[in-house]
N, C-alpha and C positions, 0 to 999 in steps of 0.2 A: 688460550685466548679468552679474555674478557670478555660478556657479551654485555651490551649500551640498549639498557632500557628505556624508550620511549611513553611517556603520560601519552596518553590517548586524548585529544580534545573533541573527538565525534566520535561514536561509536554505531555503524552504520547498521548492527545486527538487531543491535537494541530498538533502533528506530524503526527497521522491516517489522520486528515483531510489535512495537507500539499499532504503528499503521496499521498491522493484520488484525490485530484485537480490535482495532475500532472499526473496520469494514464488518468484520465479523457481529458484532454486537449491532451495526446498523445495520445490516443485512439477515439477520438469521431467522426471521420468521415471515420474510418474503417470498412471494411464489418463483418459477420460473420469468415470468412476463414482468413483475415488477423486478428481479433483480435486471433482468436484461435493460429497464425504463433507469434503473439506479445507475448502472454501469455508463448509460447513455451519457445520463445528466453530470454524470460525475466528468466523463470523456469530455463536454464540452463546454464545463468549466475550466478546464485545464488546455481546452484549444489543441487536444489531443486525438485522433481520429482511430477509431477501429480498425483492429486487422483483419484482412479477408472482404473488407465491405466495395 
């Protein structure tokens, strides 16, 4: 059996990791209090609301 290679046009692992290097880098010499302020601000630009709150 032949197997039908698909081209990829998104590559969704590449872009988790894009995303994670740039939180990282804006985030890594933040204390507790400001990341949890980043996280906020981040949250409700996105109009996304916290779990547990």
């Amino acid at each position: 059996m032949e197997t039908i290679k698909k081209e990829k046009t998104f590559d969704s692992v590449k872009m988790m990791r894009e995303i994670r290097e740039q939180i990282s880098l804006e985030t890594q010499n933040m204390t507790f209090e400001e990341l949890k302020e980043y996280i906020k601000n981040q949250l409700s630009k996105s109009k996304s609301k916290l779990i547990g709150n």
